[in-house]
C-alpha positions in Angstrom: 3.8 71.5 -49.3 3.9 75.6 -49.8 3.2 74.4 -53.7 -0.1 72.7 -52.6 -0.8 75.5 -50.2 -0.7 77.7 -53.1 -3.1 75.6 -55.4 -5.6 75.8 -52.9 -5.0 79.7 -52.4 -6.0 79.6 -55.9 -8.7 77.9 -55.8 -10.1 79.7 -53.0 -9.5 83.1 -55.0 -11.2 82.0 -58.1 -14.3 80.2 -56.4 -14.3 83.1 -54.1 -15.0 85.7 -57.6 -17.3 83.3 -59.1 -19.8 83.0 -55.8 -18.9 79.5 -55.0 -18.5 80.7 -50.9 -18.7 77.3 -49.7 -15.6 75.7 -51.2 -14.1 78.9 -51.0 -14.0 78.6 -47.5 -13.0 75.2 -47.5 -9.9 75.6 -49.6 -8.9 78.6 -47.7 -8.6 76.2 -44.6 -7.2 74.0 -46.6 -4.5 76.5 -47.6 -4.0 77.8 -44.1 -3.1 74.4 -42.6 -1.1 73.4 -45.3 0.9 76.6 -44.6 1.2 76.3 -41.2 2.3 72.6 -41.4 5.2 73.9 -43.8 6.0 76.5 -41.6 6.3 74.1 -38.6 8.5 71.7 -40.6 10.8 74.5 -41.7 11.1 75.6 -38.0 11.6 71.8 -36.5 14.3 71.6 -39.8 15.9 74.3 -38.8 16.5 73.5 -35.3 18.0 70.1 -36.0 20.0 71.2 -38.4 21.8 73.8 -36.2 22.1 71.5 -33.4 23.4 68.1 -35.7 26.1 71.1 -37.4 27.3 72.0 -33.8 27.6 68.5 -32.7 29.3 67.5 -36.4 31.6 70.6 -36.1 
């Protein structure tokens, strides 16, 4: 997901310098949500696994 986030970073970037504002915007959304939703998985992830090792241990 932070792979794809990346990509449209990129994308944004490079439309950005060439004048293309609209999908520079767009993918820059894009990129943000992506982020965020990897973010939020990582922090749900993280939780459950601390809680499943203290019940396993």
């Amino acid at each position: 997901m932070l792979k794809w986030a990346l990509i449209f970073f990129i994308v944004s970037v490079v439309a950005g310098l060439l004048g293309f504002t609209g999908i520079a915007a767009g993918a820059a959304s894009i990129a943000k949500i992506l982020f965020f939703v990897a973010v939020a998985l990582f922090v749900i992830f993280l939780v459950l696994g601390m809680t499943i090792y203290k019940a396993v241990k």
